[in-house]
C-alpha positions in Angstrom: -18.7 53.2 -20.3 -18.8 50.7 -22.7 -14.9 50.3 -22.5 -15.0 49.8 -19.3 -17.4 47.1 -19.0 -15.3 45.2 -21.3 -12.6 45.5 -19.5 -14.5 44.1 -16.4 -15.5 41.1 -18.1 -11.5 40.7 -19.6 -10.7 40.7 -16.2 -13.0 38.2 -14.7 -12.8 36.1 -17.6 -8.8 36.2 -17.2 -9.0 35.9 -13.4 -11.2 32.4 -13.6 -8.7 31.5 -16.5 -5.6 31.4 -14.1 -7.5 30.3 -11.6 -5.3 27.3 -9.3 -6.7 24.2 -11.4 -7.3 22.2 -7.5 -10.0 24.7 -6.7 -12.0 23.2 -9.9 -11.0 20.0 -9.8 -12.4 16.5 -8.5 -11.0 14.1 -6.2 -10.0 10.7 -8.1 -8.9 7.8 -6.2 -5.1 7.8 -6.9 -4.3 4.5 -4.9 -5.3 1.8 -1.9 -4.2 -1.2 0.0 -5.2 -3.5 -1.1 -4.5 -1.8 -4.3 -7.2 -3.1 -7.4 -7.2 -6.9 -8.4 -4.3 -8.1 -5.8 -4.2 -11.5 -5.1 -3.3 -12.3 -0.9 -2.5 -15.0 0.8 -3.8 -13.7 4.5 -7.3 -11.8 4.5 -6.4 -7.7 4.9 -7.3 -6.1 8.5 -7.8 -3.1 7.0 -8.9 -1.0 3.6 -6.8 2.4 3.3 -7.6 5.0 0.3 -6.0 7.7 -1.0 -6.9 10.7 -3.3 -5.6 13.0 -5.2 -7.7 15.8 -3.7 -9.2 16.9 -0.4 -12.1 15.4 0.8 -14.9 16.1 2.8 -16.9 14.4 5.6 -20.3 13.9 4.6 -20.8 11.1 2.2 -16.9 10.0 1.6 -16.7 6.4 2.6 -16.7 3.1 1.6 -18.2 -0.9 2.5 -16.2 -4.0 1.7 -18.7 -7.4 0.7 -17.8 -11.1 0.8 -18.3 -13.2 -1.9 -21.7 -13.6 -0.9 -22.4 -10.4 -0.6 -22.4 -9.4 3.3 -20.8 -6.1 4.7 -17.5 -7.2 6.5 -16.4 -3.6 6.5 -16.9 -0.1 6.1 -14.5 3.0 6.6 -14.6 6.9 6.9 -12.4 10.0 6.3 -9.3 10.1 8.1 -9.5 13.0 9.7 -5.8 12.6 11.2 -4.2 13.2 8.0 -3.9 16.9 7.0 -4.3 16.8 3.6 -7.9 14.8 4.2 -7.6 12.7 1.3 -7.1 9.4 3.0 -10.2 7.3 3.4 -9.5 4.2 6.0 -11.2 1.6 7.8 -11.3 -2.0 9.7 -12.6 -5.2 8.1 -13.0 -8.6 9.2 -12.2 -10.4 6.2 -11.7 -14.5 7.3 -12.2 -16.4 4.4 -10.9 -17.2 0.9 -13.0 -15.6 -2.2 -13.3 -12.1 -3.8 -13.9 -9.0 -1.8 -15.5 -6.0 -3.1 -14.7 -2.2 -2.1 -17.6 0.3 -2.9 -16.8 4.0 -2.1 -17.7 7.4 -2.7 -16.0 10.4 -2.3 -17.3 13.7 -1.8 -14.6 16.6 -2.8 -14.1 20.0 -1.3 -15.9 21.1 -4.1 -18.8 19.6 -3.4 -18.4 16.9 -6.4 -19.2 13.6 -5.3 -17.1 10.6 -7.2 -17.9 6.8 -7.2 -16.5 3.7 -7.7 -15.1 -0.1 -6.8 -12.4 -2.2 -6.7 -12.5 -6.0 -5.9 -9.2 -8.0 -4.6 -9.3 -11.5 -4.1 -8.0 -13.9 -1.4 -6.8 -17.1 -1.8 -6.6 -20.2 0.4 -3.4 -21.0 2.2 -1.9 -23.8 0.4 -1.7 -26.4 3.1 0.0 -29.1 0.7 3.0 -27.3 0.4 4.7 -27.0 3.3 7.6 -24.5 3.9 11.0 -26.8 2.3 13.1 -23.5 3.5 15.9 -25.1 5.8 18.3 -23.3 7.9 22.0 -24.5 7.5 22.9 -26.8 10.1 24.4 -25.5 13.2 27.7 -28.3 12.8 29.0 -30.2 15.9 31.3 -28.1 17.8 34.3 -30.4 18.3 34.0 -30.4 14.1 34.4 -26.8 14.3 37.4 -27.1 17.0 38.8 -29.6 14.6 39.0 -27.5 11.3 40.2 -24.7 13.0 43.3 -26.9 14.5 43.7 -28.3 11.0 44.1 -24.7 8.9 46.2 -23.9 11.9 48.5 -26.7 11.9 48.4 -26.3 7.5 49.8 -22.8 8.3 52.4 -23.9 10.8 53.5 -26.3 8.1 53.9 -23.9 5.2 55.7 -21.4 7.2 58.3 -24.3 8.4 58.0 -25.6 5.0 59.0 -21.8 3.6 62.1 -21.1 6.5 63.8 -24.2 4.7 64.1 -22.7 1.6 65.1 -19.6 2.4 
């Protein structure tokens, strides 16, 4: 009797040893756009997430704040994506300053992870115009003129090349 009960518990003990290491572990955030501390130029339309485990519905989410503190976003599991680790949502980001991304995430295990990011955005620098320039087009009858000129070059050289043979 006794043998067997220890065999019982080697087996469970073995079984939760080998266990899959997703079923026991927690969803981390493994990237987003805007990812952590970017710098942009244009406000972003939207906040994406992405885990490295699935995630559940009730609590996973996020809120974006201005730099004075008001909500100018918020977003929800994407329930599109099949994996459901994607977190993603709208924001109406307008102005220059540092934005702040404040989310939780709730895993299929029931473990609930949080954290923030902030990214900042900078004002368009209106004193610096664009100096990129497009080559110029050329006149046409230039055009018409170099071509006659190589041509009349190569009529040359092959004259030039009959006399000396």
């Amino acid at each position: 009797m006794r043998s067997t009960r220890l065999a019982i518990g080697t087996t469970i003990a073995l079984a939760v040893a080998v266990m899959p290491g997703a079923a026991m572990a927690h969803a981390e955030l493994s990237s987003s756009s805007p990812a952590a501390d970017d710098t942009l130029t244009v406000p972003p339309a939207a906040v994406r997430l992405v885990f490295d485990g699935e995630l559940t519905p009730g609590g996973t989410g996020f809120t974006v704040t201005d730099p004075d503190g008001g909500v100018v976003g918020e977003g929800a599991l994407d329930l599109t994506v099949a994996e459901r680790n994607e977190v993603q949502g709208d924001i109406a980001a307008d102005g220059p300053g540092t934005y702040t991304v404040t989310w939780t995430a709730v895993a299929a295990d029931g473990h609930e992870e949080r954290g923030d990011f902030s990214f900042t955005v900078t004002a368009a620098d209106a004193e610096s115009p664009n100096t990129a320039t497009m080559p110029p087009d050329g006149d046409p009858l230039a055009r018409l003129g170099s071509i006659l000129l190589v041509v009349a070059a190569a009529t040359g050289v092959r004259r030039g090349l009959r006399r000396v043979t």
